[in-house]
matplotlib code that plots the C-alpha trace (Angstrom):
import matplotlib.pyplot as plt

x = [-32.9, -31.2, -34.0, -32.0, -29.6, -30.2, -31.7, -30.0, -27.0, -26.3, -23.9, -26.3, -28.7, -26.4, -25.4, -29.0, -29.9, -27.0, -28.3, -31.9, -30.3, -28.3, -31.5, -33.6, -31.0, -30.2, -34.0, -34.4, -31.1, -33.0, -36.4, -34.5, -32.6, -35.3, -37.5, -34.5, -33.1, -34.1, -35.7, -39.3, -41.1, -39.8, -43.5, -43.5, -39.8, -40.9, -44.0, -42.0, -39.1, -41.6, -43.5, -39.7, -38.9, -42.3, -42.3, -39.0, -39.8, -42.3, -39.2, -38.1, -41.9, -43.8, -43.1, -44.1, -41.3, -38.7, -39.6, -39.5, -37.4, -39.6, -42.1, -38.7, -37.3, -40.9, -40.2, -36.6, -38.3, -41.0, -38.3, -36.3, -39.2, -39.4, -36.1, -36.4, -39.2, -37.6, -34.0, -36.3, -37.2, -33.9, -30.6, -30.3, -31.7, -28.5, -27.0, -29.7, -28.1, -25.4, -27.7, -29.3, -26.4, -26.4, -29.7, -29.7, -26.3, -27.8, -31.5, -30.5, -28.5, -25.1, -25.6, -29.1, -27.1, -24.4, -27.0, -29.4, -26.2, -25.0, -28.7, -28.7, -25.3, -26.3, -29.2, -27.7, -25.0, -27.4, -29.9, -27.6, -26.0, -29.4, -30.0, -26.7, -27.3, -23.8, -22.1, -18.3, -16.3, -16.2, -19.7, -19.6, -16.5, -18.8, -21.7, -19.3, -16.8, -20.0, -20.8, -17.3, -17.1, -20.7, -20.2, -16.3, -17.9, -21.1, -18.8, -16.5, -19.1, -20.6, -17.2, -16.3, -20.2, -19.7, -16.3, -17.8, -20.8, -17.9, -16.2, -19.7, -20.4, -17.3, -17.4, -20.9, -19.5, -16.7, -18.5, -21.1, -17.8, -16.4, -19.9, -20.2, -16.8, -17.2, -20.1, -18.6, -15.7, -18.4, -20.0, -17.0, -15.6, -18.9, -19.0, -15.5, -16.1, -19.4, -17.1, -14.4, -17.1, -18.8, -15.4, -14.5, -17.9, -17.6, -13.8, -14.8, -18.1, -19.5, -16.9, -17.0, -20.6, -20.5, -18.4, -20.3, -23.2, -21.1, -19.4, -22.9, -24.7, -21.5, -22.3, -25.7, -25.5, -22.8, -24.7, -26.7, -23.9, -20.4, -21.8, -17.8, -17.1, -20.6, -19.4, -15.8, -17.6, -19.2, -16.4, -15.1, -17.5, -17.7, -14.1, -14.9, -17.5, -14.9, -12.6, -15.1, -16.2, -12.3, -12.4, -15.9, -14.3, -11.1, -12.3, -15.5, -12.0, -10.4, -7.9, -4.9, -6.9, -6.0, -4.1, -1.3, -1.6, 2.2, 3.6, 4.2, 2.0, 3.7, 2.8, -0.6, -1.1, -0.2, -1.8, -5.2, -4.2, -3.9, -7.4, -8.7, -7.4, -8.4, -12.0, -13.0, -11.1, -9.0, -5.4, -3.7, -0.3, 1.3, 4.8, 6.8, 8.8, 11.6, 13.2, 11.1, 10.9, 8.6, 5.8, 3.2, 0.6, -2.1, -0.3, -0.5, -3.8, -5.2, -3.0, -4.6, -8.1, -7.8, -6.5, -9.1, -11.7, -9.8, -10.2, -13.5, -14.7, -12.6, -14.5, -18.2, -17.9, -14.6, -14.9, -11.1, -9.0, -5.8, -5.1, -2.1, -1.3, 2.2, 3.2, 6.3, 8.3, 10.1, 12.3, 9.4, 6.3, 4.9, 2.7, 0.2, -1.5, -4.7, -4.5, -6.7, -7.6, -11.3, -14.2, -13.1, -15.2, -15.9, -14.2, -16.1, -19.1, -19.9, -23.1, -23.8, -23.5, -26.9, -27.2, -29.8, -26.2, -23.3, -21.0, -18.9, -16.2, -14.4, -15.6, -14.0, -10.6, -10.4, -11.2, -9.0, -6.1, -7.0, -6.8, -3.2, -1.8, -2.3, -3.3, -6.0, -5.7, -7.5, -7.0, -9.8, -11.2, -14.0, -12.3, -9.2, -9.0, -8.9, -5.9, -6.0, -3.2, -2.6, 0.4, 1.2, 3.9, 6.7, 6.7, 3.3, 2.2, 1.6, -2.0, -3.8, -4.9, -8.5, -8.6, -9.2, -9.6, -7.2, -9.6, -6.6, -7.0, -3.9, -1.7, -2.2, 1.4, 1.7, 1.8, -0.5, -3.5, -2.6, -4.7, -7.7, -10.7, -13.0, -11.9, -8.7, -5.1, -3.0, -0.3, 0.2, 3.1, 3.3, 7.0, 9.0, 9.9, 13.4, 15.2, 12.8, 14.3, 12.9, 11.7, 13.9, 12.3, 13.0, 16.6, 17.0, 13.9, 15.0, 12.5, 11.5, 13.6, 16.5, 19.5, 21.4, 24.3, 27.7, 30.9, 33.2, 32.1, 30.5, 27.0, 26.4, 24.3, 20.6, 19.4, 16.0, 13.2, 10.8, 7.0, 5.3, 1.8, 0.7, 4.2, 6.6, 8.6, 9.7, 13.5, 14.1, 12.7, 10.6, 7.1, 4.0, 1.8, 3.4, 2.0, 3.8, 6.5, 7.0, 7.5, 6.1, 2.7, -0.5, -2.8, -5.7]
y = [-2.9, -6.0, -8.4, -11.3, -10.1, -11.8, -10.1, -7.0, -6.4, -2.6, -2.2, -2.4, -0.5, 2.4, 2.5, 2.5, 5.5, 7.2, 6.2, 7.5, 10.5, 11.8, 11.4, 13.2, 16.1, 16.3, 17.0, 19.3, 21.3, 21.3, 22.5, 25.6, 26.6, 26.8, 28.8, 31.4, 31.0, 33.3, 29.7, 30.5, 27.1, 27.2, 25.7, 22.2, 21.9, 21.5, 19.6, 17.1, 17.0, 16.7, 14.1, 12.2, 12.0, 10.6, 7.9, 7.2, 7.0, 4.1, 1.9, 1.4, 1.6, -0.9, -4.7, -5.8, -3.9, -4.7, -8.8, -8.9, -7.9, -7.5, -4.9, -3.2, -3.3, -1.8, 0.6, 1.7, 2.9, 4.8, 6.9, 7.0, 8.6, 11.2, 12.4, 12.6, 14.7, 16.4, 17.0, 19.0, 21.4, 22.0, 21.6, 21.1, 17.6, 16.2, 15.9, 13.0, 10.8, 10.1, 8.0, 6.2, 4.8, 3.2, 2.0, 0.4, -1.3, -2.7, -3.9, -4.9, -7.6, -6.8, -6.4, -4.3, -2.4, -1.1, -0.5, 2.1, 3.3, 4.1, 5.6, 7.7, 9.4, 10.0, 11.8, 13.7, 15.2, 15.9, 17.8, 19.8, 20.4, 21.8, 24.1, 25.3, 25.9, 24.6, 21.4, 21.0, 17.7, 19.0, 18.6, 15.2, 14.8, 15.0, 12.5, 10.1, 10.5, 9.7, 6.6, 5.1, 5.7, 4.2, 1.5, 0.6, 1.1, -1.4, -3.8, -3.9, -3.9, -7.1, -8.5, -8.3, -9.2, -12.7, -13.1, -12.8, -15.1, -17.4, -17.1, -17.1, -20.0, -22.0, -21.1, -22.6, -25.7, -25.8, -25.5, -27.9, -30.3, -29.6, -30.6, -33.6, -34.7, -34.0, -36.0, -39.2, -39.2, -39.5, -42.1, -43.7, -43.3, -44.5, -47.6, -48.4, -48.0, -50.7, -52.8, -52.9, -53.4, -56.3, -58.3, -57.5, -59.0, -61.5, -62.5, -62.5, -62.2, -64.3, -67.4, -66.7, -67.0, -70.1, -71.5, -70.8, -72.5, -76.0, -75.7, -75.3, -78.1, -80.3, -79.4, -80.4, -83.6, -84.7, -83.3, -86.3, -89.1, -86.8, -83.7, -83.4, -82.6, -80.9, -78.4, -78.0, -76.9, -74.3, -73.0, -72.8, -71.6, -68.5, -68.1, -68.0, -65.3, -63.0, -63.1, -62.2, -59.2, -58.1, -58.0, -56.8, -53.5, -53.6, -53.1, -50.5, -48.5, -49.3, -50.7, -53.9, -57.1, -58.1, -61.2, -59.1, -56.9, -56.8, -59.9, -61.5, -62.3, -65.8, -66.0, -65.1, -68.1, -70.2, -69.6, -69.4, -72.6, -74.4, -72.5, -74.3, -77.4, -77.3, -75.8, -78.4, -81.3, -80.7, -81.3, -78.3, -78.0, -74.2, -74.1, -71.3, -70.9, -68.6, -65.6, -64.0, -60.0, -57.4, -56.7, -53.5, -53.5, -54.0, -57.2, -58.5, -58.0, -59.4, -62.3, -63.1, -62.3, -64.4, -67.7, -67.0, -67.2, -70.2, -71.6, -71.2, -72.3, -76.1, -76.7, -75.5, -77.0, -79.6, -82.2, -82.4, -84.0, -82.3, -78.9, -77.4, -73.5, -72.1, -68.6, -68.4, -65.2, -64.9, -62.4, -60.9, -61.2, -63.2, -66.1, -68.2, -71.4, -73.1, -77.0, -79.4, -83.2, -82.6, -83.4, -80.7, -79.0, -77.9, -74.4, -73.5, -74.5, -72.2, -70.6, -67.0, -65.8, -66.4, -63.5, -65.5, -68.8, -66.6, -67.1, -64.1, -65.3, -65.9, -62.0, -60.5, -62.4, -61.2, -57.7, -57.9, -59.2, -57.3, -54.0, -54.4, -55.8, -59.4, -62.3, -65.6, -68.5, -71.9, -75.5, -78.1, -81.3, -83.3, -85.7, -84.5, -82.0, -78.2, -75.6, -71.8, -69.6, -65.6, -63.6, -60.6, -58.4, -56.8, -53.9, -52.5, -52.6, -48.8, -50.7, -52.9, -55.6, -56.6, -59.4, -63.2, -66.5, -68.9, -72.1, -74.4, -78.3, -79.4, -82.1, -85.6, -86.9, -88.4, -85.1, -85.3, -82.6, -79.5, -77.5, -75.9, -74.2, -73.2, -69.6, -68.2, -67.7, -64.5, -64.4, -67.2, -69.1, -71.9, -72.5, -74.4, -72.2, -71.4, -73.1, -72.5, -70.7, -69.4, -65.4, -63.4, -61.0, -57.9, -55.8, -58.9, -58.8, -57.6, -55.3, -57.7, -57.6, -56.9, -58.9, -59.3, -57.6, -59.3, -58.8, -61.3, -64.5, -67.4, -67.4, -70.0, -72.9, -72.5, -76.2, -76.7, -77.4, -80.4, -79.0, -78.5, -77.9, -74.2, -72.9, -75.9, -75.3, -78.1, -78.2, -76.6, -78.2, -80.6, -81.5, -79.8, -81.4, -84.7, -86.8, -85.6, -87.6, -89.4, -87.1, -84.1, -82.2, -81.3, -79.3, -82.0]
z = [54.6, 52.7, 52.6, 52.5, 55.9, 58.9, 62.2, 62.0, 64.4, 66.3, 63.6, 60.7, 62.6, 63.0, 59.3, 58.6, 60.7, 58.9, 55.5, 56.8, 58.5, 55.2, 52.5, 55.3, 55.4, 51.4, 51.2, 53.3, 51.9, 48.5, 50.2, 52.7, 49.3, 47.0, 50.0, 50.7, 46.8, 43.8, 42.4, 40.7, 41.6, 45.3, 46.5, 44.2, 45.1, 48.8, 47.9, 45.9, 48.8, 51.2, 48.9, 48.1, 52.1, 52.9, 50.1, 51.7, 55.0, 53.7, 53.2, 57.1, 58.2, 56.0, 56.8, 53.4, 52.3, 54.4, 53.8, 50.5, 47.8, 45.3, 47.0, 47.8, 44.6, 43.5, 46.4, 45.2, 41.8, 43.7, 45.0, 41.7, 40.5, 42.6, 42.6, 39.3, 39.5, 42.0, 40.2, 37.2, 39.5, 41.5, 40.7, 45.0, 44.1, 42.6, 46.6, 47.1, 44.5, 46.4, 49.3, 46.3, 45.2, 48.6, 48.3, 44.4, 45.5, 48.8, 47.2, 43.8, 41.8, 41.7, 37.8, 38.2, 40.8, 38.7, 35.9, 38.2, 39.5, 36.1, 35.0, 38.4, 37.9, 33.9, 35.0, 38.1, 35.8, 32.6, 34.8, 36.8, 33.2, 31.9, 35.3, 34.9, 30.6, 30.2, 30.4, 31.2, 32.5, 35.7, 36.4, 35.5, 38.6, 41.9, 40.8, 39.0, 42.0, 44.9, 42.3, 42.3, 46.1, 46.9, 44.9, 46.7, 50.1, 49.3, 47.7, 50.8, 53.0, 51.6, 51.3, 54.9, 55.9, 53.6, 55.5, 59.2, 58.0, 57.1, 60.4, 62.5, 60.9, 60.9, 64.8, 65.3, 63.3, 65.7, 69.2, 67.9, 67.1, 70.7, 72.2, 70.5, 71.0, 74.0, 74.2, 72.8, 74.8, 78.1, 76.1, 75.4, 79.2, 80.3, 78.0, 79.1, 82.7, 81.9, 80.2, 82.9, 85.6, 83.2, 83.4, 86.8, 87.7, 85.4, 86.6, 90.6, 91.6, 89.2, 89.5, 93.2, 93.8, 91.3, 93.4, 96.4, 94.9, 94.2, 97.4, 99.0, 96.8, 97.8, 101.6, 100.9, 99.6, 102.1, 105.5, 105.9, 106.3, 106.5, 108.5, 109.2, 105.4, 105.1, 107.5, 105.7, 102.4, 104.2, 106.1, 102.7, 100.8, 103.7, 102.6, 99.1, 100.1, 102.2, 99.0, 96.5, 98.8, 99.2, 95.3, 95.1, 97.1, 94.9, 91.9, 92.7, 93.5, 90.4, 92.7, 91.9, 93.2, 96.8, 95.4, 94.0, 96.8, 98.3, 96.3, 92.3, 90.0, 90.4, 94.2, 92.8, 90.6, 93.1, 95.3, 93.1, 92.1, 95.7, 96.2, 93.5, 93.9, 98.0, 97.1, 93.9, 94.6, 91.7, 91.1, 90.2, 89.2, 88.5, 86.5, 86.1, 82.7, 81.8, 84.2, 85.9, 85.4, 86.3, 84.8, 84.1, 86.7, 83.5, 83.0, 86.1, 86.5, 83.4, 83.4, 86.8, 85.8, 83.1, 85.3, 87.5, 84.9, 82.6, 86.1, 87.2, 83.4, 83.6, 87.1, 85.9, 82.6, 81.6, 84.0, 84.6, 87.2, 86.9, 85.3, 84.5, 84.7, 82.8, 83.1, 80.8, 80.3, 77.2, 75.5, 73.4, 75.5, 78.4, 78.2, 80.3, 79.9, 81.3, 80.1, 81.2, 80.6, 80.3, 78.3, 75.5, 72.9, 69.8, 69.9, 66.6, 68.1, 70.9, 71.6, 71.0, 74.7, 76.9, 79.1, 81.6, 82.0, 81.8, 78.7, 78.7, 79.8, 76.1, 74.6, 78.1, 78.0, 74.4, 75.6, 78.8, 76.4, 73.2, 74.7, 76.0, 72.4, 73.1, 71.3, 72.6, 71.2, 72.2, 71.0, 72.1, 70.6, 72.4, 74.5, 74.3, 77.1, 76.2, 76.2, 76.1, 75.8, 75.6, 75.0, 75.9, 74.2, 76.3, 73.5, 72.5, 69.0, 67.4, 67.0, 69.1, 66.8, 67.3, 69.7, 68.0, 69.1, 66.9, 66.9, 65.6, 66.0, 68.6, 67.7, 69.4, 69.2, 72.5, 74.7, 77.0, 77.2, 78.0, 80.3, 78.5, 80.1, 77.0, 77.5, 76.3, 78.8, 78.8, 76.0, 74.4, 74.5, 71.7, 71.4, 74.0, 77.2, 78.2, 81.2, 83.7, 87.1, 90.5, 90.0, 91.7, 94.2, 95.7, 94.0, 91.8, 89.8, 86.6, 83.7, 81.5, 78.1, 79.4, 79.6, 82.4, 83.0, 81.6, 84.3, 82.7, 84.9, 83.6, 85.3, 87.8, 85.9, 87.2, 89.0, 87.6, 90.1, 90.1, 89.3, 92.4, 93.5, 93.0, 92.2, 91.1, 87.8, 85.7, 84.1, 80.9, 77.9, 79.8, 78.3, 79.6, 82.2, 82.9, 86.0, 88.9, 89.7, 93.3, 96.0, 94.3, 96.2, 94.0, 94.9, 95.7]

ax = plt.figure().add_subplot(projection="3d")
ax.plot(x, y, z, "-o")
ax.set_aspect("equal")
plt.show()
């Protein structure tokens, strides 16, 4: 009957039906022995048992007293009362102590309690001492003995109960942790899988259908006097549509995009950039820098997401005619560059993103690169063409830093404009590349970061290749994005 218990479990329940059980039967010892005994007030000893068990029995049955502690408290003393009454008339009556111990320690204050324990077991041994005419320590064993054992069997009682509240609730705690991690890691995967599907759209579907729509407006304005070249922009733009539905399909299967299907990410560029060039009218050049080495699959793929976008941005928006695209492999990290000799911009300047034009582009590149331990850097001034670079570290940082666009103002010391799309390139490489050779393919590809392995001969000096359209690689050292010399293709 602890008030201030929860809803009471089958073990509570039991040790209350004991409790109930034993003051029931300690009554009706005293009332059979004072019927059968020599005692002369036999009748008011089984009125007042009979009175004791009934105000008793009002403690389980009453609601009032079960809710509050107060009415129980009041309750306690009711019964007190008449087992005191009850302990004048028979000696029998000092047996029903021992369940009142139980009681004061379970409904009272833990000072109260050991108080009315105290009083109860004063009184048990002082009345049995006047029925008896004598008093002698012994008497004073069994009640004192009952008292010491209630009182360590309450006390451990509420020790373990406290304990298992401790443990119930630190479980709750827990399972209420595992649910809602649980539930932020789908939030998490579901936000991650939005944001992958926002630059995957952003990166193909979105450039390709832009492009569609120029090659279509192209095809429009030429049908009336060149219904030859009208036709060719649609034939291309159709082409433009197959491709963006192969990549469509690619990456609803979270799948490597069809342009890296069975070949580099150098053959890649290239051939993105002869695309280009064929498609916009642009001239494209693609140089490779450094030895090539193979790369993680993530790499790959967001290095060529990012051309295509850097791409796609210099024909919507920088009025170019010739861009330059540099994937350089270093010792530390691989690098491309978009360069172009456009109109330029203000890279401080940009617009908050306007979800009705596009303008994404920049915040996914940052993402794309910012994920895999990269950095983005652009350099841009208006009239001065625009180039964005990105780097991408061979060895992962313990910590991805936060992906940033450095907005630094490029030098003007004769170079001419490298390549720059108003979004940012794969791993920037700012520092000259190393002698520039053809990537090996096939058992002579080698992991990036490795050096290659020293057998006592001097290697055979590498001839450097004249820059070529799509995939040419200029000699080491040389300056990026020169005019093509004679003899050398572009992609027009």
């Amino acid at each position: 009957m602890n008030t201030a218990a929860p809803a009471p479990t089958p073990t509570t329940r039991a040790l209350s039906w004991c409790l109930h059980l034993l003051v029931v039967g300690l009554l009706a010892l005293a009332a059979v022995r004072a019927v059968t005994g020599p005692l002369p007030h036999a009748a008011p000893t089984v009125a007042v048992a009979a009175g004791c068990a009934l105000v008793y029995a009002a403690g389980p049955l009453v609601p009032r007293i079960r809710g509050d502690r107060r009415a129980a408290a009041w309750w306690l003393a009711a019964v007190g009362a008449v087992w005191l009454v009850l302990l004048a008339l028979s000696a029998d009556g000092v047996w029903a102590a021992f369940p009142l111990y139980f009681l004061q320690l379970h409904l009272l204050p833990r000072r109260a309690a050991l108080a009315a324990v105290t009083a109860t077991t004063l009184a048990a041994v002082a009345a049995f001492a006047a029925h008896q005419g004598s008093f002698s320590a012994a008497m004073a064993i069994g009640p004192a003995l009952g008292a010491a054992v209630a009182v360590a069997v309450v006390w451990g009682y509420q020790a373990l109960y406290r304990e298992s509240e401790r443990r119930r609730q630190l479980i709750e705690e827990l399972t209420a942790t595992r649910a809602d991690l649980a539930e932020a890691q789908h939030t998490a995967g579901v936000l991650a899988e939005r944001e992958r599907l926002a630059r995957e759209i952003h990166d193909t579907l979105a450039q390709g259908l832009s492009s569609i729509q120029l090659l279509l407006h192209a095809a429009e304005r030429t049908l009336p006097g060149a219904p030859e070249n009208a036709v060719r922009h649609v034939r291309q733009a159709r082409r433009t549509a197959v491709d963006n539905l192969a990549e469509a399909r690619r990456f609803v299967a979270a799948l490597a995009p069809p342009a890296l299907e069975g070949s580099t990410l150098a053959d890649a560029l290239e051939r993105l950039c002869a695309t280009t060039g064929t498609r916009h009218r642009l001239t494209v050049r693609f140089r490779l820098g450094g030895a090539a080495c193979a790369l993680p699959t993530a790499y790959e793929v967001a290095l060529l997401r990012i051309a295509q976008s850097a791409l796609a941005n210099t024909v919507r928006h920088a009025r170019a005619g010739a861009v330059e695209v540099t994937l350089g492999h270093l010792d530390d990290g691989v690098a491309l560059t978009v360069a172009d000799d456009g109109v330029g911009f203000d890279p401080g300047g940009l617009p908050a993103p306007d979800p009705e034009t596009g303008g994404f582009g920049l915040a996914a590149m940052q993402a794309r690169i910012g994920a895999l331990g990269g950095t983005v850097s652009i350099d841009s001034t208006p009239g001065h063409g625009t180039t964005l670079t990105a780097r991408l570290p061979l060895t992962r940082p313990g910590a991805a830093q936060a992906p940033g666009v450095d907005t630094r103002t490029p030098r003007h010391d004769g170079e001419s404009p490298t390549a720059g799309t108003g979004t940012a390139s794969a791993a920037a490489a700012t520092e000259p590349l190393p002698g520039t050779a053809t990537p090996p393919t096939g058992p002579g590809t080698r992991p990036c970061g490795t050096e290659p392995p020293a057998d006592g001969a001097e290697p055979a000096p590498k001839r450097p290749r004249t820059a070529r359209a799509g995939s040419g690689t200029a000699p080491a050292g040389s300056e990026p994005a020169p005019p093509p010399p004679a003899g050398t293709k572009a992609h027009p």
